[in-house]
Backbone as numpy.savetxt, mean C-alpha at the origin, in Angstrom:
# Nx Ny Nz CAx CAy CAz Cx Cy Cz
63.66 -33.13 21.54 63.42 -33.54 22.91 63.72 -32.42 23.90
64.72 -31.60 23.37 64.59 -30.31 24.47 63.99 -29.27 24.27
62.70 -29.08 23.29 61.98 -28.21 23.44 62.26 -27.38 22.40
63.49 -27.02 21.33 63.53 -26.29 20.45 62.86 -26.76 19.00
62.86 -26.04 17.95 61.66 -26.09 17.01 62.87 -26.88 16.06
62.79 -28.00 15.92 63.00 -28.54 14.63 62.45 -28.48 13.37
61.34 -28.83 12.97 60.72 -27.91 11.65 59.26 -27.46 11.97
59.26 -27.22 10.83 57.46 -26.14 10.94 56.74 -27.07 9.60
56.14 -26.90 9.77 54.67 -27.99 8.83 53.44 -27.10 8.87
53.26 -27.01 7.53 51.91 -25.88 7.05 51.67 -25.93 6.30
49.71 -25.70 6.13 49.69 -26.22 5.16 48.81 -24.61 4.19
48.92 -24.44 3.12 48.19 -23.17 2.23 47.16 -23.46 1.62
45.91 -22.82 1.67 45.14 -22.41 1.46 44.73 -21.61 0.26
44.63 -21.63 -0.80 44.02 -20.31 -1.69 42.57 -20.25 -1.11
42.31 -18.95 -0.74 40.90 -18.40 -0.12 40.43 -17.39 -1.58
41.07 -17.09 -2.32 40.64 -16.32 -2.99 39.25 -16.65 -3.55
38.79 -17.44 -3.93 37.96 -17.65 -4.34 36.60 -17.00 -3.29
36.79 -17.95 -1.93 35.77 -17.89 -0.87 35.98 -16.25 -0.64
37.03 -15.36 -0.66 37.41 -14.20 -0.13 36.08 -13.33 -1.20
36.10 -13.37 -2.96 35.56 -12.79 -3.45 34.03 -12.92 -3.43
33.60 -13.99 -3.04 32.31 -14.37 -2.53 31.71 -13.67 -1.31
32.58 -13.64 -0.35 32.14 -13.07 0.72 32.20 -11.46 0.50
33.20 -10.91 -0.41 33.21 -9.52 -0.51 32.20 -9.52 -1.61
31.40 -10.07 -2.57 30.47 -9.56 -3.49 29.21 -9.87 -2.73
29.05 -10.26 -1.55 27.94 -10.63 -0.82 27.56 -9.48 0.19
28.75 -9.00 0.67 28.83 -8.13 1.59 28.65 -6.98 1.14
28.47 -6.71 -0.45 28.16 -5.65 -1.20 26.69 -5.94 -1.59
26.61 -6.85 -1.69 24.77 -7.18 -2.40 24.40 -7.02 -0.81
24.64 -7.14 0.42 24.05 -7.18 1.58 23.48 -5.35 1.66
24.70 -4.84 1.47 24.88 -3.00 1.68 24.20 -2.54 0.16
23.91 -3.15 -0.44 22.85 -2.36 -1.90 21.75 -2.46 -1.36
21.34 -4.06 -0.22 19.95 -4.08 -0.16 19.47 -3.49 0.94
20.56 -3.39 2.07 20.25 -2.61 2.83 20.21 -1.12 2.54
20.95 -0.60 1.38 20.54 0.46 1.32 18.89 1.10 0.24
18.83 0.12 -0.05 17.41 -0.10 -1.03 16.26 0.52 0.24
16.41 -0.92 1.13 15.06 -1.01 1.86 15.36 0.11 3.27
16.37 0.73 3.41 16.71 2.17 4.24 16.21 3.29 3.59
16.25 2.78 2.30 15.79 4.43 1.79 14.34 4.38 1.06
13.88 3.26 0.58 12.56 3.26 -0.32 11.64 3.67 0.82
10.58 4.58 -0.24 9.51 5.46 0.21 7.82 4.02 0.68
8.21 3.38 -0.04 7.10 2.55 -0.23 7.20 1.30 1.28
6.32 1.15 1.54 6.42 -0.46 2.77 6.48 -0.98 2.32
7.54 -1.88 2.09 7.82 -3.41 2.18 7.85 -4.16 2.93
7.11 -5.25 3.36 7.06 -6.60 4.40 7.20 -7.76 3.50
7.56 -8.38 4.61 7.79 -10.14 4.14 7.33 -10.70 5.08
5.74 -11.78 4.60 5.39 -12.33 6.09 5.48 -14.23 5.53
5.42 -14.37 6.86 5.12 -16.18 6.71 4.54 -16.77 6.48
4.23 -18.31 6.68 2.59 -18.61 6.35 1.73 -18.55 6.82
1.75 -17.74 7.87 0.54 -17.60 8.74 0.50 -16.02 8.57
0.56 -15.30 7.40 0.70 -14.11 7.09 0.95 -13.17 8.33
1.86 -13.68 9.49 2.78 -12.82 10.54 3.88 -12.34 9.46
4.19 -11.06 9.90 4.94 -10.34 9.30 6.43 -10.60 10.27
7.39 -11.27 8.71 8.85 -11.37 9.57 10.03 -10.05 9.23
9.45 -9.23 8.53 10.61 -8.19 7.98 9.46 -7.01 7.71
10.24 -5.29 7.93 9.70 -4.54 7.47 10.47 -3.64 7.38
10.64 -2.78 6.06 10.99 -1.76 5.95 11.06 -0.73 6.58
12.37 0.03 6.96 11.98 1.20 8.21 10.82 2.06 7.40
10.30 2.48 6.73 9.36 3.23 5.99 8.09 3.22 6.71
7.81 1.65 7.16 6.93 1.12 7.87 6.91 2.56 9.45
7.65 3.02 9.81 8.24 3.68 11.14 7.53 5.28 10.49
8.50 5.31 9.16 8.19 7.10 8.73 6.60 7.39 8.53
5.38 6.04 7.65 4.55 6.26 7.69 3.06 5.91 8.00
3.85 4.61 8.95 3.08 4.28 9.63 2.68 4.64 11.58
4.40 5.08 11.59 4.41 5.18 12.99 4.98 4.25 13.93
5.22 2.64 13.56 5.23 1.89 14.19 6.61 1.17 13.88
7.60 1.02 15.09 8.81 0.72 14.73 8.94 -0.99 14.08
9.65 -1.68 13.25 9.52 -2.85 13.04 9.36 -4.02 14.06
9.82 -3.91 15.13 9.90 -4.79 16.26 8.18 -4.60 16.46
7.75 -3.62 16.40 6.11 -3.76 16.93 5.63 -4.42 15.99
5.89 -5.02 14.92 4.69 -5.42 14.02 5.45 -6.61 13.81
6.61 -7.42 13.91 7.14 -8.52 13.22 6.46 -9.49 14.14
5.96 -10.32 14.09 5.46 -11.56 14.86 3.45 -10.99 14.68
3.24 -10.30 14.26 1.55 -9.60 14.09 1.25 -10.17 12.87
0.36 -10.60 12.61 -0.75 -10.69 11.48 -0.91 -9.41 10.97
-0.92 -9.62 9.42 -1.06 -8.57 8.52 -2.40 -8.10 8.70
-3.51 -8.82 9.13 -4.62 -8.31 9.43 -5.13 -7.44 10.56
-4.31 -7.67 11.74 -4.31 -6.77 13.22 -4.73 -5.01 12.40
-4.10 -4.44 11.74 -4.04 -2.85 11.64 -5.06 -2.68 10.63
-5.69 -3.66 10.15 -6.87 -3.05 8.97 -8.38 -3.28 9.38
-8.62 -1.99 8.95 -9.64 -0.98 9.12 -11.04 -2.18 9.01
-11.90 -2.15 10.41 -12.79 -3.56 10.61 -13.98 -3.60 9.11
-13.87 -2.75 8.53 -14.95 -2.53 7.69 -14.19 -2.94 6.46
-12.29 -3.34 6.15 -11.92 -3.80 4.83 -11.24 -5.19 5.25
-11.76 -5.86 6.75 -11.03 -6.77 6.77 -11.50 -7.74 5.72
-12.79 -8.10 6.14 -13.37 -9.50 5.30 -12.90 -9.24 3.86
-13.11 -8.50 3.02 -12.80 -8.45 1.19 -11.01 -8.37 1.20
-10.24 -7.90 2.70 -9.13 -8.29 1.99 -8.41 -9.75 2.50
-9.31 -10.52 3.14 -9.00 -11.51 3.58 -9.36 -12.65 2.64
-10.80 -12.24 1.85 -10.78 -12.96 1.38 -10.08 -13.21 -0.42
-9.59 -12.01 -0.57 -8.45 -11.81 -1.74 -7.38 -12.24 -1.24
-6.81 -11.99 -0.04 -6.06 -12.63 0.09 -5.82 -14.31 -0.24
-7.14 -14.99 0.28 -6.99 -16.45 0.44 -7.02 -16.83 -1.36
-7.81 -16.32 -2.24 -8.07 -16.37 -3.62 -6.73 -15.88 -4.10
-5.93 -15.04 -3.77 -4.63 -14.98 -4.29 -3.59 -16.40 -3.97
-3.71 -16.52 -2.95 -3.18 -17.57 -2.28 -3.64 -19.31 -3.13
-4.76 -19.30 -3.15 -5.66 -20.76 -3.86 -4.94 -20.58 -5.70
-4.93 -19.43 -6.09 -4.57 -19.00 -7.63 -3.12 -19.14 -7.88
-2.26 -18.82 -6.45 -0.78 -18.62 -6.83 -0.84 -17.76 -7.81
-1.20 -16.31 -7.71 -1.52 -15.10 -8.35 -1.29 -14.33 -7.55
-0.21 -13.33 -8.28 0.02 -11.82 -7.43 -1.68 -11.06 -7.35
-1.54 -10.05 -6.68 -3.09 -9.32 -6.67 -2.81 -8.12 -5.91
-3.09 -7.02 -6.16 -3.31 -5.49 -5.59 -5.02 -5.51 -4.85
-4.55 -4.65 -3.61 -5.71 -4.30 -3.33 -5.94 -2.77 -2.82
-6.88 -2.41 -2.60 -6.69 -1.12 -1.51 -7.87 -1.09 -0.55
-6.75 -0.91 0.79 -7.90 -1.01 2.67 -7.43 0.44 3.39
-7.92 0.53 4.14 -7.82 1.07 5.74 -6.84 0.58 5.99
-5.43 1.05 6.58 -4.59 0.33 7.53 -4.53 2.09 8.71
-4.50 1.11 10.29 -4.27 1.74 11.32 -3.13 2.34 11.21
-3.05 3.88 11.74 -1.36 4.63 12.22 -1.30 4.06 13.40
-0.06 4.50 14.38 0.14 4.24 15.49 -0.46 4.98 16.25
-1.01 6.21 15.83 -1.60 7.35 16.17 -3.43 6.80 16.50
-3.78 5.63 15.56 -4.98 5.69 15.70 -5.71 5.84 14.31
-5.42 6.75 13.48 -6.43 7.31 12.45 -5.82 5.87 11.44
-7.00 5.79 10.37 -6.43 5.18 9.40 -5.85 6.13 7.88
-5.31 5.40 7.35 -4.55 5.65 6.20 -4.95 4.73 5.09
-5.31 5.19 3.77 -5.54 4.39 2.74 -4.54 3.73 2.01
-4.23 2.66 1.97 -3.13 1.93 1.17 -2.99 1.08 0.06
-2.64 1.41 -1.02 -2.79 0.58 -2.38 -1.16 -0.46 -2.19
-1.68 -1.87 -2.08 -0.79 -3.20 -1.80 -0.82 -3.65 -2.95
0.24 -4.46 -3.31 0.94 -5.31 -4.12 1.34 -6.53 -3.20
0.88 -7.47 -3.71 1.47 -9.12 -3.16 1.52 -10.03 -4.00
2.72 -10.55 -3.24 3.33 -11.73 -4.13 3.78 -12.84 -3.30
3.16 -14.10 -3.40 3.65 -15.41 -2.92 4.83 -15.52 -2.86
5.34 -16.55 -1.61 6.91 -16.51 -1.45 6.83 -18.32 -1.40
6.98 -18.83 -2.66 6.92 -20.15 -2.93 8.45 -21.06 -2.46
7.93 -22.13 -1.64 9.57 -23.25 -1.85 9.79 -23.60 -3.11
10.80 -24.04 -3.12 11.33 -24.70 -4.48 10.54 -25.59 -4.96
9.90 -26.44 -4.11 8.66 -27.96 -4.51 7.56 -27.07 -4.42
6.96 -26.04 -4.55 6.36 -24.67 -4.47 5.01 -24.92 -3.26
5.52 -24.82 -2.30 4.80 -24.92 -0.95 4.81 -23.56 -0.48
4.16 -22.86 -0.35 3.29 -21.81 0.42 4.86 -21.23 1.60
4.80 -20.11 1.47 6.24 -20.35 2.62 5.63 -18.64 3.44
5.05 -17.58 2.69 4.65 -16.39 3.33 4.50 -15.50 1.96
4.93 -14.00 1.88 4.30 -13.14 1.03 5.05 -11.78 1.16
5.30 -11.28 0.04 5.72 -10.25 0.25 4.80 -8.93 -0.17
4.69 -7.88 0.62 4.09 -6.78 0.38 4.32 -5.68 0.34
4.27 -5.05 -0.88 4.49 -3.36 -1.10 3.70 -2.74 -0.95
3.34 -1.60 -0.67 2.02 -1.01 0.11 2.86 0.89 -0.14
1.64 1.35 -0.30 1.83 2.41 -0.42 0.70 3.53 -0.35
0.59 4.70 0.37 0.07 5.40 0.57 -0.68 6.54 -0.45
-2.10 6.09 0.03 -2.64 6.76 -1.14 -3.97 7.53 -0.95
-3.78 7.59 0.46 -4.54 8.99 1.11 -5.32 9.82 0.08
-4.15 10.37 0.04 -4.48 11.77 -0.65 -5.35 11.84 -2.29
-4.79 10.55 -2.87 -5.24 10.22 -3.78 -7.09 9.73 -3.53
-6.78 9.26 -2.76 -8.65 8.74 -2.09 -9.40 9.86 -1.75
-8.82 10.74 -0.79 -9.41 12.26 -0.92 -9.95 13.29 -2.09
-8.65 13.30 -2.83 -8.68 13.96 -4.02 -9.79 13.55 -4.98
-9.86 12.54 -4.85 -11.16 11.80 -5.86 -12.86 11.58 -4.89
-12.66 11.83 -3.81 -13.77 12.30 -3.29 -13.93 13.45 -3.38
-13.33 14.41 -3.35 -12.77 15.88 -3.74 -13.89 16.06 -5.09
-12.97 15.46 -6.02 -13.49 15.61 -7.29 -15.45 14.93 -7.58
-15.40 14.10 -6.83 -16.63 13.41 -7.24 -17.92 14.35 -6.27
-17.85 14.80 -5.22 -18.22 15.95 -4.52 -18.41 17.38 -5.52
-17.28 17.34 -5.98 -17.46 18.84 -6.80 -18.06 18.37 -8.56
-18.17 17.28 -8.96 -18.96 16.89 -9.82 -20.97 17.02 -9.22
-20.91 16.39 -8.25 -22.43 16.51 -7.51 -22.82 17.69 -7.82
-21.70 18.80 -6.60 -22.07 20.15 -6.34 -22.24 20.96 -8.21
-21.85 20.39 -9.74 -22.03 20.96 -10.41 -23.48 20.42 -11.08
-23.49 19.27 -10.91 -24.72 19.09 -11.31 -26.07 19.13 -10.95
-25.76 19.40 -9.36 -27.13 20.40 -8.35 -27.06 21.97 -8.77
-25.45 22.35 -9.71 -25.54 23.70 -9.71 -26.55 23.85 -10.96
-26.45 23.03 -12.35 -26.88 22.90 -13.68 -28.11 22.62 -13.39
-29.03 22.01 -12.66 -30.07 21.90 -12.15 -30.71 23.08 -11.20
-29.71 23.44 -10.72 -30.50 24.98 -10.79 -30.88 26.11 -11.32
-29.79 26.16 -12.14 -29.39 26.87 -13.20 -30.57 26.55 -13.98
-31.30 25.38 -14.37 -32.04 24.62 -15.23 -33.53 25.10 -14.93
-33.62 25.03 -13.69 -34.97 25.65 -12.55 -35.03 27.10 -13.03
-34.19 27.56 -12.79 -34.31 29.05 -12.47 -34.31 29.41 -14.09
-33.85 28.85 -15.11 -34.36 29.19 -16.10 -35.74 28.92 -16.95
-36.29 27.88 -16.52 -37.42 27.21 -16.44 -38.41 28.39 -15.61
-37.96 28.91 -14.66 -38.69 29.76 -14.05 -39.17 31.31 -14.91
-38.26 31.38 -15.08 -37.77 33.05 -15.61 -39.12 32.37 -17.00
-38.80 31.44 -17.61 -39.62 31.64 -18.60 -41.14 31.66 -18.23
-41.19 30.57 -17.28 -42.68 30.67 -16.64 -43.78 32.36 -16.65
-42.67 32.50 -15.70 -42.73 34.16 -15.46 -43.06 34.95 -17.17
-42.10 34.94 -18.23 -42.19 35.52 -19.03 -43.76 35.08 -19.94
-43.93 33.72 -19.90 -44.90 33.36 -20.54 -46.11 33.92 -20.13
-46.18 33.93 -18.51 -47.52 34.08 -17.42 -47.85 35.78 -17.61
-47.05 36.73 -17.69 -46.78 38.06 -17.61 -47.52 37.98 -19.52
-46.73 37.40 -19.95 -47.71 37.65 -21.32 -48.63 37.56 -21.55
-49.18 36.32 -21.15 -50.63 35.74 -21.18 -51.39 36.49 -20.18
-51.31 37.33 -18.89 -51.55 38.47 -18.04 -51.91 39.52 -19.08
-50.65 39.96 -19.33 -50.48 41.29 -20.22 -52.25 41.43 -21.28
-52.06 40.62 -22.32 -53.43 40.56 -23.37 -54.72 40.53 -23.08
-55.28 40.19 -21.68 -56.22 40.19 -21.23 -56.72 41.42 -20.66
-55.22 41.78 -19.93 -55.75 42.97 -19.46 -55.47 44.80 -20.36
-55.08 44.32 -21.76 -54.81 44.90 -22.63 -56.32 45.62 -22.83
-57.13 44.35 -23.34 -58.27 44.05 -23.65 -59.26 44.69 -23.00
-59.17 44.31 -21.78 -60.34 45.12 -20.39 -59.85 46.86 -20.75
């Protein structure tokens, strides 16, 4: 009644359990953040309205475009008007199949130019397996698309060369035959 502490009442807790949970979580959090900080490849995760809710900073190094610009966008906004329809409609056939599927489009830089990209997708199913969004790996393959125009160019340029080569030997004989058949006549006279 006058205010001093007669007893104390408390009650204990073992947290250990909840403690090691939260510290093996907080480590799977910092593996994955360090996964998707450092992988070379784009990774997105979009919804069901294939708006993109997550992206890899990678998305920034080679696309140009920081994640905040593209999360709430349709995966379709940045591709190239001439690969929308075939990847839209793989898309929807991946989607009807519940089948992963690769493709390769046009996707826009921030810059403007496009970039060739070989994708990987995979359905992001509920548990009662309802449609929920998609995840996509995507990766740059430019150079690879070049290189093989490269090559298929310098296949042409050899077989316009073998065809000339083909002419001009065709010729030379002409010549040799015509000069002969020349030659005996006027042997003759």
């Amino acid at each position: 009644s006058d205010g001093t502490l007669s007893q104390f009442l408390g009650t204990i807790l073992n947290v250990d359990e909840r403690k090691k949970v939260s510290d093996t979580l907080r480590d799977n959090e910092e593996k994955l953040r360090l996964i998707t900080d450092n992988i070379h490849d784009l990774v997105a995760l979009t919804d069901d309205k294939m708006r993109f809710r997550y992206l890899t900073p990678s998305h920034s190094k080679i696309l140009g475009y920081k994640s905040e610009e593209l999360v709430g966008k349709s995966i379709f906004d940045l591709l190239h008007p001439d690969d929308l329809e075939a990847v839209k409609v793989k898309t929807l056939a991946a989607m009807e199949k519940q089948q992963p599927d690769t493709a390769e489009f046009r996707y826009r830089h921030h810059d403007g130019y496009y970039l060739w990209m070989e994708t990987n997708g995979s359905l992001v199913l509920s548990a009662d397996g309802t449609f929920n969004g998609a995840v996509f790996a995507s990766r740059d393959v430019s150079e690879r698309r070049w290189m093989q125009r490269a090559m298929l160019e310098q296949e042409k340029l050899l077989v316009m060369l073998q065809k000339e080569q083909e002419l001009s030997a065709l010729k030379t004989r002409m010549m040799s035959r015509l000069s002969h058949e020349l030659r005996t006549p006027l042997a003759i006279i």
